[in-house]
PDB file of N, CA, C, O and CB in Angstrom:
ATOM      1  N   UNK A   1     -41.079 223.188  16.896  1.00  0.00           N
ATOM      2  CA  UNK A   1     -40.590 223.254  18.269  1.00  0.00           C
ATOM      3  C   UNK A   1     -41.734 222.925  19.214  1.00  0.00           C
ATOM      4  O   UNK A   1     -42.934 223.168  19.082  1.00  0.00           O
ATOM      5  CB  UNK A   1     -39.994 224.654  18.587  1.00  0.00           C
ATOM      6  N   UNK A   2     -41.066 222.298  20.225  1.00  0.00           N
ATOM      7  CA  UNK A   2     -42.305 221.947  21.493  1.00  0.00           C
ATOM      8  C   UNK A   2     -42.952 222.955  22.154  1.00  0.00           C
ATOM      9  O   UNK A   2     -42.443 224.061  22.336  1.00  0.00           O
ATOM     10  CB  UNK A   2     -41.779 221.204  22.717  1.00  0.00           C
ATOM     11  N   UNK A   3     -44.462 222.519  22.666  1.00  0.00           N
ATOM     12  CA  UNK A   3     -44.604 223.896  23.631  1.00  0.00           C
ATOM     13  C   UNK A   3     -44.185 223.359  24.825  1.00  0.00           C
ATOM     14  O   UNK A   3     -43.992 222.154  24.666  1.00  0.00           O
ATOM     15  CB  UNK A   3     -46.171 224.635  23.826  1.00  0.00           C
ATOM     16  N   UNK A   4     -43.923 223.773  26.131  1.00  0.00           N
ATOM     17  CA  UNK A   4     -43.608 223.126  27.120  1.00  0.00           C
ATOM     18  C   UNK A   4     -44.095 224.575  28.422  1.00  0.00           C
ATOM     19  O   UNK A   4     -43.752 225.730  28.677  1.00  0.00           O
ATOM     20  CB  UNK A   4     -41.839 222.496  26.896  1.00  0.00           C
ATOM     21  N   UNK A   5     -45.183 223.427  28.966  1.00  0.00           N
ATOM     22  CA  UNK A   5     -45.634 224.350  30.017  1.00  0.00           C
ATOM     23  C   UNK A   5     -45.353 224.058  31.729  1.00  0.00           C
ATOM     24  O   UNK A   5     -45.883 222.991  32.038  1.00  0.00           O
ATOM     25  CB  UNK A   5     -47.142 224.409  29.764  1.00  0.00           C
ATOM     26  N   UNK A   6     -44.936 224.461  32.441  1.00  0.00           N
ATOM     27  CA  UNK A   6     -44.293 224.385  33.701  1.00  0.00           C
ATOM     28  C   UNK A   6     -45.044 224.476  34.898  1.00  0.00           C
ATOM     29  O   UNK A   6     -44.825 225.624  35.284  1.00  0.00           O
ATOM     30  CB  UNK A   6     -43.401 225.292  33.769  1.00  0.00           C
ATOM     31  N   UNK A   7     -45.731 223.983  35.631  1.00  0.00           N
ATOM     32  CA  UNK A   7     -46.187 224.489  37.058  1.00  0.00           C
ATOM     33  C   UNK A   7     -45.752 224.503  38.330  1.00  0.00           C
ATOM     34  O   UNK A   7     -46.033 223.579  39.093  1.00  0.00           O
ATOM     35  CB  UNK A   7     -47.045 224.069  37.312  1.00  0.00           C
ATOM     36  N   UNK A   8     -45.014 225.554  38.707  1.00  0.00           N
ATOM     37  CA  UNK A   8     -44.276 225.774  39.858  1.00  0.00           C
ATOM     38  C   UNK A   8     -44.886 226.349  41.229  1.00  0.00           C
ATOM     39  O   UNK A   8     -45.999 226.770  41.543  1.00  0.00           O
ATOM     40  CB  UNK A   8     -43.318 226.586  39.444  1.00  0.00           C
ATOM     41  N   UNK A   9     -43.872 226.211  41.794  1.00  0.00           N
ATOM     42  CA  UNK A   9     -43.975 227.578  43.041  1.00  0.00           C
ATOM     43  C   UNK A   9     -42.872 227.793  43.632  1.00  0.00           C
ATOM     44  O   UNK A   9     -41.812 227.186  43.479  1.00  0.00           O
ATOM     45  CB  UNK A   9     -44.945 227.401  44.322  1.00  0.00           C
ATOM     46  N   UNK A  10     -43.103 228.657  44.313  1.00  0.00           N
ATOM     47  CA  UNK A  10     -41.698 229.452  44.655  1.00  0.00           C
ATOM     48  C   UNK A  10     -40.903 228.526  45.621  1.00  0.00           C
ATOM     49  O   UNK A  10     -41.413 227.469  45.996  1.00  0.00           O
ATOM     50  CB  UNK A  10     -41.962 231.038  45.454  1.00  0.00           C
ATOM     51  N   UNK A  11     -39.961 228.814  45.930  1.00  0.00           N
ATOM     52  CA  UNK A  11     -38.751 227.659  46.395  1.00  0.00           C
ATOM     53  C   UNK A  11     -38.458 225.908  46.154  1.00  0.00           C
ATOM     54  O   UNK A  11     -37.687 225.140  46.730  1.00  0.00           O
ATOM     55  CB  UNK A  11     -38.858 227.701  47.828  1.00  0.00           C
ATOM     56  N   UNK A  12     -39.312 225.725  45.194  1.00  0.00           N
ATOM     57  CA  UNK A  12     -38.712 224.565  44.764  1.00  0.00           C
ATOM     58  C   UNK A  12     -37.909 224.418  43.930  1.00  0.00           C
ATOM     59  O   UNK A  12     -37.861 224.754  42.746  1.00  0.00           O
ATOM     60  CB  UNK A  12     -39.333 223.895  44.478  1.00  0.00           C
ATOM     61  N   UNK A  13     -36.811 223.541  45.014  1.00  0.00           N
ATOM     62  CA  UNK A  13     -35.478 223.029  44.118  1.00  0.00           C
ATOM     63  C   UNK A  13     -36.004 222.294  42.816  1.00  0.00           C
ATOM     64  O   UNK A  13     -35.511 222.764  41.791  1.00  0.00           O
ATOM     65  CB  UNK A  13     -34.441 221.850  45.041  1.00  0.00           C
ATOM     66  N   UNK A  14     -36.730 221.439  42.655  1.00  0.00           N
ATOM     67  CA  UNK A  14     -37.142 220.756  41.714  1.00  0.00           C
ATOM     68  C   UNK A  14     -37.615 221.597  40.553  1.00  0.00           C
ATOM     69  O   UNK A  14     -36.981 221.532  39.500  1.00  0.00           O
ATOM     70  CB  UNK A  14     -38.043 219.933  42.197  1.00  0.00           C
ATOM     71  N   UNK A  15     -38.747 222.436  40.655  1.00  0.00           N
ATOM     72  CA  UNK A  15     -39.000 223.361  39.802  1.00  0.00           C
ATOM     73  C   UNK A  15     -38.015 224.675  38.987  1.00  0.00           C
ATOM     74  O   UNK A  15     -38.243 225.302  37.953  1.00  0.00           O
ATOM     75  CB  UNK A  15     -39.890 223.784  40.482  1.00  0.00           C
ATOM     76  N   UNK A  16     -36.681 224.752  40.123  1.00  0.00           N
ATOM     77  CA  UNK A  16     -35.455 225.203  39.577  1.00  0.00           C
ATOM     78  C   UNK A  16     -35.269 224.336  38.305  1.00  0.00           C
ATOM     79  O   UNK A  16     -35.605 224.520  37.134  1.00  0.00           O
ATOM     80  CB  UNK A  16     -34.248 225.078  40.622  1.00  0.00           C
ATOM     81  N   UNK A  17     -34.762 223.550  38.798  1.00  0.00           N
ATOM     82  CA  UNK A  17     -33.757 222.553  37.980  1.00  0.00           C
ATOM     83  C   UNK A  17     -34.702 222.540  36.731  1.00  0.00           C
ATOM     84  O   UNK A  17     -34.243 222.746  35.608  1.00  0.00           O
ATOM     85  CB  UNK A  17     -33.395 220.810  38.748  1.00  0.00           C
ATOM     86  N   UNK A  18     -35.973 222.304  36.939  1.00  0.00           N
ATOM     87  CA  UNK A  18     -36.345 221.804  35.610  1.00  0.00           C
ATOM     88  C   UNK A  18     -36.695 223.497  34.493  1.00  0.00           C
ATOM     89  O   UNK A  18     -37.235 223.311  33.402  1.00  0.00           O
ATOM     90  CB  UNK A  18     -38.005 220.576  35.929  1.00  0.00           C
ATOM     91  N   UNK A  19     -36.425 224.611  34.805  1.00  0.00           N
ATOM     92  CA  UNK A  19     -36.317 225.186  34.216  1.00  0.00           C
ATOM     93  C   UNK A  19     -35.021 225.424  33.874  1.00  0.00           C
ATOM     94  O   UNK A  19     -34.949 225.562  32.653  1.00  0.00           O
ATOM     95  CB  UNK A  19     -36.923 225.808  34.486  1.00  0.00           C
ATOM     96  N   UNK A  20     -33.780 225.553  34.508  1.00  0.00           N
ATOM     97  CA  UNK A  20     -32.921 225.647  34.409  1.00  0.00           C
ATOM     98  C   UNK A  20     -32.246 224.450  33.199  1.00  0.00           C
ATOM     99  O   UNK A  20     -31.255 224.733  32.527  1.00  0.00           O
ATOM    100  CB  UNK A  20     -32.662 225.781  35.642  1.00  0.00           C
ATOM    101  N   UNK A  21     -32.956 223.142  33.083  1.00  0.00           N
ATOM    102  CA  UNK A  21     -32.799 222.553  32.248  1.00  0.00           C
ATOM    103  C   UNK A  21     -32.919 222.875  31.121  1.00  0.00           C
ATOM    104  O   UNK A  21     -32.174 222.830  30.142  1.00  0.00           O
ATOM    105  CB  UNK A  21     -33.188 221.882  32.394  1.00  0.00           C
ATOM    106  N   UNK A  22     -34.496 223.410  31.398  1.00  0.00           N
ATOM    107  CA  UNK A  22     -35.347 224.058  29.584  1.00  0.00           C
ATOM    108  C   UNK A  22     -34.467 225.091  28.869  1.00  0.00           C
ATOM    109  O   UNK A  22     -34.287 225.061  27.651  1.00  0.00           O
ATOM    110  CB  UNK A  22     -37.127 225.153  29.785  1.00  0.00           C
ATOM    111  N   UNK A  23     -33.823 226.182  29.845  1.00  0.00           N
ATOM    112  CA  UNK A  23     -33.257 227.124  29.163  1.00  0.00           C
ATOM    113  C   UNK A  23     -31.737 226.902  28.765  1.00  0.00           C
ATOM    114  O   UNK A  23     -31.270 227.437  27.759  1.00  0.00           O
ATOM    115  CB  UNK A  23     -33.451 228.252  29.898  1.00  0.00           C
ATOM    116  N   UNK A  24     -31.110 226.221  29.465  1.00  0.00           N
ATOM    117  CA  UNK A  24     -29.714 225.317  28.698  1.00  0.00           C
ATOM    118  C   UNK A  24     -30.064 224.404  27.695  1.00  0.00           C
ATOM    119  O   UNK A  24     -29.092 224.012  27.050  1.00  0.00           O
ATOM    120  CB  UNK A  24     -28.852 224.326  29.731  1.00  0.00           C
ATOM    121  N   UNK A  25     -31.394 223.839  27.288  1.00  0.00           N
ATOM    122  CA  UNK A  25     -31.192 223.496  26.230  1.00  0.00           C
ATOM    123  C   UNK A  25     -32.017 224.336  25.027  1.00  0.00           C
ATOM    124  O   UNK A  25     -32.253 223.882  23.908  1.00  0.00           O
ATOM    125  CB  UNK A  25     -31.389 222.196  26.345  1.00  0.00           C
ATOM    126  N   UNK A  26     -32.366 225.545  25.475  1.00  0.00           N
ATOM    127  CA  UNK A  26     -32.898 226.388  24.382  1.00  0.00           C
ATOM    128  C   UNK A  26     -34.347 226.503  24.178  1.00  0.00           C
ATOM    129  O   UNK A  26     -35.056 227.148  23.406  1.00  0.00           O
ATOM    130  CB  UNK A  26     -32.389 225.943  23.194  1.00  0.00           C
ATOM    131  N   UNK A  27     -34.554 225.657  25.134  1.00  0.00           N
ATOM    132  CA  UNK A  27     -36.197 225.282  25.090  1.00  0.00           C
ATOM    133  C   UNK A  27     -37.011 226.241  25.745  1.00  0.00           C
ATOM    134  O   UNK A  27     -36.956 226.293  26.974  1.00  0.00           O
ATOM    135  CB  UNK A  27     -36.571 223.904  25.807  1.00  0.00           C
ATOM    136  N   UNK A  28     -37.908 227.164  24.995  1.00  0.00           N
ATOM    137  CA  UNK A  28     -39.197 228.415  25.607  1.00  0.00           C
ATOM    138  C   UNK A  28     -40.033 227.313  26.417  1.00  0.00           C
ATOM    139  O   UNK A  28     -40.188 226.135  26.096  1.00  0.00           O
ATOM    140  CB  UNK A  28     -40.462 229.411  24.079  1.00  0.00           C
ATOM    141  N   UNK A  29     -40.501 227.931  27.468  1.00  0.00           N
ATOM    142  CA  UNK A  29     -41.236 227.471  28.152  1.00  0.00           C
ATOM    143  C   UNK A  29     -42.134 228.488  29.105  1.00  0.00           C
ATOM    144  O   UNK A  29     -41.635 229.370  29.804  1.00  0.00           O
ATOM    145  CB  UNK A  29     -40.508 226.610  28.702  1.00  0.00           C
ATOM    146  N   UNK A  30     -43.653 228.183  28.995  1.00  0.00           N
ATOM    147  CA  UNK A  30     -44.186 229.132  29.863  1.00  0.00           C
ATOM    148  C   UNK A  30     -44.544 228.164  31.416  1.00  0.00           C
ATOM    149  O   UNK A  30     -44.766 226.959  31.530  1.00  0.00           O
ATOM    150  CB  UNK A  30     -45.644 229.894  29.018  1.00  0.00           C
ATOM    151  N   UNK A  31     -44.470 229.524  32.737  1.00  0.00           N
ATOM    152  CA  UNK A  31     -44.265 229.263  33.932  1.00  0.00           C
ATOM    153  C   UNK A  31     -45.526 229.572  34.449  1.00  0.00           C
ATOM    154  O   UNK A  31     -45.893 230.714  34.172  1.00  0.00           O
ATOM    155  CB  UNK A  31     -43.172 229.889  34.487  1.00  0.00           C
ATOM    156  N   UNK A  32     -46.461 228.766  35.252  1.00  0.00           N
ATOM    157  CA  UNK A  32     -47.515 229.482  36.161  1.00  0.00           C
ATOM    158  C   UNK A  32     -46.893 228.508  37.753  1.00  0.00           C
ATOM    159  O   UNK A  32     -46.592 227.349  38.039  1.00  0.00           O
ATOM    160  CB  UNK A  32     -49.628 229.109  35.478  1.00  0.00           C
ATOM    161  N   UNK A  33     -46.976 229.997  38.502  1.00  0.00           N
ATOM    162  CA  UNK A  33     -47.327 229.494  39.541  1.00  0.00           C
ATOM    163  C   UNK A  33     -48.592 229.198  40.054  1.00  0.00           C
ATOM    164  O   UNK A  33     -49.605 229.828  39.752  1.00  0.00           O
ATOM    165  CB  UNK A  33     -46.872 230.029  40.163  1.00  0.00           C
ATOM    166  N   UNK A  34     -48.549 228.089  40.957  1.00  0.00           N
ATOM    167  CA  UNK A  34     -49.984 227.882  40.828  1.00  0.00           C
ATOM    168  C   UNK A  34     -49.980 227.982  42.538  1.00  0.00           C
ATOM    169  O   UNK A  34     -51.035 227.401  42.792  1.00  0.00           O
ATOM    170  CB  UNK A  34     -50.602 226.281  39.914  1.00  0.00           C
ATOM    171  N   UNK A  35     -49.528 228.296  43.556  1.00  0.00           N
ATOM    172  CA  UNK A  35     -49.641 229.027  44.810  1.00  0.00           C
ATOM    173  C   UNK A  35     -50.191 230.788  44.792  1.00  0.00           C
ATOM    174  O   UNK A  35     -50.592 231.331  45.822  1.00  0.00           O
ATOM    175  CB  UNK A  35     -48.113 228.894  45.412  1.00  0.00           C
ATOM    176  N   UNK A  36     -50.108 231.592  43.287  1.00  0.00           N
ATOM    177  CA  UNK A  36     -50.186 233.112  42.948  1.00  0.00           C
ATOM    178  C   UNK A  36     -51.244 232.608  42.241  1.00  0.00           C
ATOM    179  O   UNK A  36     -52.147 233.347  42.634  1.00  0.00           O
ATOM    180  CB  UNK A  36     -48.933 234.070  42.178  1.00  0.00           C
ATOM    181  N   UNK A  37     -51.803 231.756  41.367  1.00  0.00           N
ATOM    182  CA  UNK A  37     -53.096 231.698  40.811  1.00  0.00           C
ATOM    183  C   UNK A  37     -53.592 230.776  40.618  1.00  0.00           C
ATOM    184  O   UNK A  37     -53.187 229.930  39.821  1.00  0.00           O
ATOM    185  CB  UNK A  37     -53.269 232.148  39.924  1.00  0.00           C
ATOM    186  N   UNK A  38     -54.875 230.677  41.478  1.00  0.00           N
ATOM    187  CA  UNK A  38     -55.628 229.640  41.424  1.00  0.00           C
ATOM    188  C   UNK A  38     -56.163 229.060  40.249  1.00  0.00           C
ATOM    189  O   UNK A  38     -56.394 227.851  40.247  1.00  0.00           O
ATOM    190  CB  UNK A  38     -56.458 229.862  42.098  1.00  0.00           C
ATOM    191  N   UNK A  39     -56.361 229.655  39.391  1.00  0.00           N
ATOM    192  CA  UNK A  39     -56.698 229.042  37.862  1.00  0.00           C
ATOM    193  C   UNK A  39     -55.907 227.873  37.332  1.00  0.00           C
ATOM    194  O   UNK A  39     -56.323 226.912  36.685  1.00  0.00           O
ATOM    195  CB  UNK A  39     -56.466 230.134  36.768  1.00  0.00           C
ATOM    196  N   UNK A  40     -54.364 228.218  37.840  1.00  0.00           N
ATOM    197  CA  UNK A  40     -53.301 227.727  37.381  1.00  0.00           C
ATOM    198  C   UNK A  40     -53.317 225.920  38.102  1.00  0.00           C
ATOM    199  O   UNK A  40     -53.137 224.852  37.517  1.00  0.00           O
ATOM    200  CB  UNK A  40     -51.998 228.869  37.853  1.00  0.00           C
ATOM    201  N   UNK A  41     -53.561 226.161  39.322  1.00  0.00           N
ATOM    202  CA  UNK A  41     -53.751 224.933  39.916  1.00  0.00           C
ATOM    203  C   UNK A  41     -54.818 224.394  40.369  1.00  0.00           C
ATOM    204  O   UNK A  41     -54.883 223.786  41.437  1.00  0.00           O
ATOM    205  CB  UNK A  41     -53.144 224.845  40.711  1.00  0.00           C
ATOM    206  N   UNK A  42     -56.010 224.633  39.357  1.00  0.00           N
ATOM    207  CA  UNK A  42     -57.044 223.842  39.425  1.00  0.00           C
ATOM    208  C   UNK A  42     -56.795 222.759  37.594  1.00  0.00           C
ATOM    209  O   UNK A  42     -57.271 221.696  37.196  1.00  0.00           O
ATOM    210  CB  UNK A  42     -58.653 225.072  39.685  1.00  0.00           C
ATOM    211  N   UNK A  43     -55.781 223.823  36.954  1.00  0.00           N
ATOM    212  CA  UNK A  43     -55.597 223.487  35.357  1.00  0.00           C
ATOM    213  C   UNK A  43     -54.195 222.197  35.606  1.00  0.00           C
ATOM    214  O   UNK A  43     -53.960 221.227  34.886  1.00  0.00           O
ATOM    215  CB  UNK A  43     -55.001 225.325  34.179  1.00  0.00           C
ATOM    216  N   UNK A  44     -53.686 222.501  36.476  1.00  0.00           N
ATOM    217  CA  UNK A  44     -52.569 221.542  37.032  1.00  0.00           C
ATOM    218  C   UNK A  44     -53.573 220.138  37.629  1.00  0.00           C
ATOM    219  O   UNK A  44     -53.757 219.104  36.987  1.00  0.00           O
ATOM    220  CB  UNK A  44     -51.512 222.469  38.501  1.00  0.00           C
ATOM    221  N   UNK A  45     -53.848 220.288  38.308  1.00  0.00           N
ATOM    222  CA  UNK A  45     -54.594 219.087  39.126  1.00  0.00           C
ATOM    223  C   UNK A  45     -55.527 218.245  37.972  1.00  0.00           C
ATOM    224  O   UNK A  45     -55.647 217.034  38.156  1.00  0.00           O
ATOM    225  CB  UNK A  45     -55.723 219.807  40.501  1.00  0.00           C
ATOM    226  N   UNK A  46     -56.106 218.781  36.936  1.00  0.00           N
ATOM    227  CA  UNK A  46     -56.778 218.688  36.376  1.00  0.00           C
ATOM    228  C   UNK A  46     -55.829 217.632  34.942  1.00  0.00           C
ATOM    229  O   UNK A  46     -56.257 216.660  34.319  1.00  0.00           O
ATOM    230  CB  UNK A  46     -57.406 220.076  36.369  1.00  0.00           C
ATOM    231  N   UNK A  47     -54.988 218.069  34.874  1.00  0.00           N
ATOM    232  CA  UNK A  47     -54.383 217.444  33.961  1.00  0.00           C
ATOM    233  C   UNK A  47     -53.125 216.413  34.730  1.00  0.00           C
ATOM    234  O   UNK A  47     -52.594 215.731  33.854  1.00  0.00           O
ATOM    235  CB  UNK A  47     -53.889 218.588  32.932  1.00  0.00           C
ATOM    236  N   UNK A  48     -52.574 216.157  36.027  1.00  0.00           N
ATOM    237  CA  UNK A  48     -51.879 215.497  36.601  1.00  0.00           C
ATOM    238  C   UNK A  48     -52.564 214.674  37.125  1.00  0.00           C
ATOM    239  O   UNK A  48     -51.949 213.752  37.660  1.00  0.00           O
ATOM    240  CB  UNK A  48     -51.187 216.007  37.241  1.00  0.00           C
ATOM    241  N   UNK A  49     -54.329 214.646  37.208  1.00  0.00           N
ATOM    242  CA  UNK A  49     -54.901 213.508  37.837  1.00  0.00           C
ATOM    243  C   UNK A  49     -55.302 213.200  39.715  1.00  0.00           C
ATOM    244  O   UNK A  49     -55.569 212.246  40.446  1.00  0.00           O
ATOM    245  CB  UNK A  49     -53.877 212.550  37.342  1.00  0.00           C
ATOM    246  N   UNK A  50     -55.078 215.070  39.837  1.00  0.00           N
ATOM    247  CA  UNK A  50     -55.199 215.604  40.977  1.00  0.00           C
ATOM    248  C   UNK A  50     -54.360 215.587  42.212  1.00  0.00           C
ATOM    249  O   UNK A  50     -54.711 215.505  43.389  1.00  0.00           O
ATOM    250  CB  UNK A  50     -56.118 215.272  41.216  1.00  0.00           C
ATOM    251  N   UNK A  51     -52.843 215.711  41.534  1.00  0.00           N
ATOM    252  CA  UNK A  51     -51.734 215.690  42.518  1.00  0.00           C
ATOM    253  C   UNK A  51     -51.188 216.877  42.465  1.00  0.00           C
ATOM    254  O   UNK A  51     -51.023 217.555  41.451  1.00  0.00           O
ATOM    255  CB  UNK A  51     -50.719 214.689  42.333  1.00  0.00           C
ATOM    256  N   UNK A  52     -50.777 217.258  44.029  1.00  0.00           N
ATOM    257  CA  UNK A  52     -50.860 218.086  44.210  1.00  0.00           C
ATOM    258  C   UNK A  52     -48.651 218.780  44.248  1.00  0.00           C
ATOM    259  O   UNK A  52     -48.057 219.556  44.997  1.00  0.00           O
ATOM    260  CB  UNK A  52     -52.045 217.946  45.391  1.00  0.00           C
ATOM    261  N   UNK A  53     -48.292 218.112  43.277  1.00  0.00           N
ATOM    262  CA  UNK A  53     -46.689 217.836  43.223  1.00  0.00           C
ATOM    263  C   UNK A  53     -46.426 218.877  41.702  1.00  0.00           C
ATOM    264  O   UNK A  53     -47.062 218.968  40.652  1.00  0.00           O
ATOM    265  CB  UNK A  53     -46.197 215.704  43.001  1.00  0.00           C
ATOM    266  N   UNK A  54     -45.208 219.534  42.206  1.00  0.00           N
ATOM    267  CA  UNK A  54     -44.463 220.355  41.537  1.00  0.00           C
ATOM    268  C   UNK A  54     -43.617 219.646  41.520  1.00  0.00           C
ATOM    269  O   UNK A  54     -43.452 218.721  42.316  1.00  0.00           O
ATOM    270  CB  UNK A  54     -44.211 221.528  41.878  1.00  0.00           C
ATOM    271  N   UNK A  55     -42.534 220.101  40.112  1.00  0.00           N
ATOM    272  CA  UNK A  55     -43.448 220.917  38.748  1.00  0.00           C
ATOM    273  C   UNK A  55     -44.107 219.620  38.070  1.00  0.00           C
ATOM    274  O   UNK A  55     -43.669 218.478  37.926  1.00  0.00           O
ATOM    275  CB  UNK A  55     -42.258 221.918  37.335  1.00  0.00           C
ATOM    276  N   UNK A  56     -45.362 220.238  37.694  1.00  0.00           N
ATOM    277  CA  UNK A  56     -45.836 218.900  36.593  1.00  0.00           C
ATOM    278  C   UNK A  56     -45.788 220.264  35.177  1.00  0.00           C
ATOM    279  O   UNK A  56     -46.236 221.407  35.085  1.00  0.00           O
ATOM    280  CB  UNK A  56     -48.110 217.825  37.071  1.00  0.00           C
ATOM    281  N   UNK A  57     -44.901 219.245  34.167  1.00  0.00           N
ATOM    282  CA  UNK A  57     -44.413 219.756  33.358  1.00  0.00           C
ATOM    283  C   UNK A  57     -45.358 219.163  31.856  1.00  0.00           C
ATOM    284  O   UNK A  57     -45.567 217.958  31.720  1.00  0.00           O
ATOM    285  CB  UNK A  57     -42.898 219.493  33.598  1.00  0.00           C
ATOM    286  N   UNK A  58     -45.786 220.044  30.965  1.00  0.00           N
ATOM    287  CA  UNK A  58     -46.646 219.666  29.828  1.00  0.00           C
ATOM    288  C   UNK A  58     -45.658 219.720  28.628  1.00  0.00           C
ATOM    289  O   UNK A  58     -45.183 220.840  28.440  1.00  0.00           O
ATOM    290  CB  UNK A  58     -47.970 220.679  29.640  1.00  0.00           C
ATOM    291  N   UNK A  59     -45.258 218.760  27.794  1.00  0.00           N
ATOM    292  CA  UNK A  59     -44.329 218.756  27.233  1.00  0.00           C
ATOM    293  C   UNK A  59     -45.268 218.260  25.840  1.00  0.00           C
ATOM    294  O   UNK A  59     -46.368 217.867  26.225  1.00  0.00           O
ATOM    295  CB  UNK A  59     -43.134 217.962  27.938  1.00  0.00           C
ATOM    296  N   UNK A  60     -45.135 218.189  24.527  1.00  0.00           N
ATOM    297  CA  UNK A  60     -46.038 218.558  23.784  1.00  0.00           C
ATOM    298  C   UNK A  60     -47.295 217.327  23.979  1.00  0.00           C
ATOM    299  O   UNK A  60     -47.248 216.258  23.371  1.00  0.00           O
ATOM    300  CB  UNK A  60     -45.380 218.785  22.340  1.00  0.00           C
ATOM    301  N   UNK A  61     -48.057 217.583  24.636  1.00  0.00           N
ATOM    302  CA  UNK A  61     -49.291 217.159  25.033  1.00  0.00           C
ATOM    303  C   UNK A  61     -48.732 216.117  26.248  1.00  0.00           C
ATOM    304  O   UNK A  61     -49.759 215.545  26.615  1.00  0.00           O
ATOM    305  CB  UNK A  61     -50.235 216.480  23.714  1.00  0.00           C
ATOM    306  N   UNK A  62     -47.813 215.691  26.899  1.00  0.00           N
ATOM    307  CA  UNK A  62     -47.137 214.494  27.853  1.00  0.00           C
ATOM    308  C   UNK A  62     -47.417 215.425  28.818  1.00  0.00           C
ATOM    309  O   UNK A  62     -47.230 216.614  28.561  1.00  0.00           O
ATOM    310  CB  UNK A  62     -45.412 213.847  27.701  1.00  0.00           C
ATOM    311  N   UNK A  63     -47.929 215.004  30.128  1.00  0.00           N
ATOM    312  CA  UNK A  63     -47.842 215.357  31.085  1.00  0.00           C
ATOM    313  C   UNK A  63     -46.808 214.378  32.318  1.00  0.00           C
ATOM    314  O   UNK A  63     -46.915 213.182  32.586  1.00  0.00           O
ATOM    315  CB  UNK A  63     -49.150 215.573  31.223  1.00  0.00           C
ATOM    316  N   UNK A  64     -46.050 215.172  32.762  1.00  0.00           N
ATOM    317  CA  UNK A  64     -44.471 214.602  33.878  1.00  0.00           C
ATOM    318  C   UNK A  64     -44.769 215.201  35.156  1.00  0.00           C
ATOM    319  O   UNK A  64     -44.646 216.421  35.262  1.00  0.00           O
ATOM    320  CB  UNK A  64     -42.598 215.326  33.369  1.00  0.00           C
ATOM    321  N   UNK A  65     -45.098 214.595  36.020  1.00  0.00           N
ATOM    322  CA  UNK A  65     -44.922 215.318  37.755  1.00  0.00           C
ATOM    323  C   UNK A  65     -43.741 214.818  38.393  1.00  0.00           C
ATOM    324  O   UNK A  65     -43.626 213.658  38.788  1.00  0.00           O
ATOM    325  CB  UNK A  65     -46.233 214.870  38.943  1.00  0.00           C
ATOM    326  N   UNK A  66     -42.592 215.985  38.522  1.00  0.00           N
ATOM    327  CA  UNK A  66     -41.593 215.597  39.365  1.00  0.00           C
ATOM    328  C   UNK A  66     -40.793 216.274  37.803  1.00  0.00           C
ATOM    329  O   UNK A  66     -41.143 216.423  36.633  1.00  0.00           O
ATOM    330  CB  UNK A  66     -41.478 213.707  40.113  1.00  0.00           C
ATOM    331  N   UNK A  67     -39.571 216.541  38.615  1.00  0.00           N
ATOM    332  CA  UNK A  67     -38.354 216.314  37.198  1.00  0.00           C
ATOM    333  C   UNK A  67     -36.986 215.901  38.472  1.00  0.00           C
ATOM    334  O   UNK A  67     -36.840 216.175  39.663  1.00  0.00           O
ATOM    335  CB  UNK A  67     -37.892 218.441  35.815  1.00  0.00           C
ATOM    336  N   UNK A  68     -36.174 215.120  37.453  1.00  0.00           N
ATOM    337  CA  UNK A  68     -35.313 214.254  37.981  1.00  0.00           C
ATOM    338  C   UNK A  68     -33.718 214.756  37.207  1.00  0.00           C
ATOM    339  O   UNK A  68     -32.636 214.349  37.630  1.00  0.00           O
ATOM    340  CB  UNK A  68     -35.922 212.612  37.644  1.00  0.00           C
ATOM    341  N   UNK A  69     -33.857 215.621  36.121  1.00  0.00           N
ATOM    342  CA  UNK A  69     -32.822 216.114  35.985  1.00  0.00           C
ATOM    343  C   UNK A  69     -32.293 214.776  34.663  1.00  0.00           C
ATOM    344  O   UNK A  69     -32.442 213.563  34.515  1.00  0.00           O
ATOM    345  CB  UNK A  69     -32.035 216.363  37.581  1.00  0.00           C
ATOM    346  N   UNK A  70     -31.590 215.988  33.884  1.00  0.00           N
ATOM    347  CA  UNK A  70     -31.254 214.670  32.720  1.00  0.00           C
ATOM    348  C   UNK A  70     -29.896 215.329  32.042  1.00  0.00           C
ATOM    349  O   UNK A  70     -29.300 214.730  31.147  1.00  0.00           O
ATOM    350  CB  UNK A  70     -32.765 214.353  31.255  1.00  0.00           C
TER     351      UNK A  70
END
């Protein structure tokens, strides 16, 4: 099974959906917000190439900024 890691913040529609995706299809996924911890979004920026766009989603080693719903 994939790991799939999420970086959100609070009120994004986008960051909804794309969990809401993960868990209709069964898929564990861990969540950092990265507005509640800075660790989280220096580890985000760092692996998205320093954009500053939710959710960038780590899917087994793929990194995705944005989700578009599928």
């Amino acid at each position: 099974m994939s790991e799939v890691v999420i970086f959100t913040k609070p009120g994004c529609p986008y960051c909804a959906a794309a969990k809401d995706h993960f868990q209709r299809q069964g898929i564990h996924y861990t969540e950092y917000n990265v507005t509640a911890d800075p660790g989280a979004l220096r580890r985000m920026l760092e692996l998205n190439g320093g954009r500053r766009q939710v959710p960038t989603i780590v899917q087994d080693n793929r990194v995705t900024v944005g989700f578009h719903g599928s």
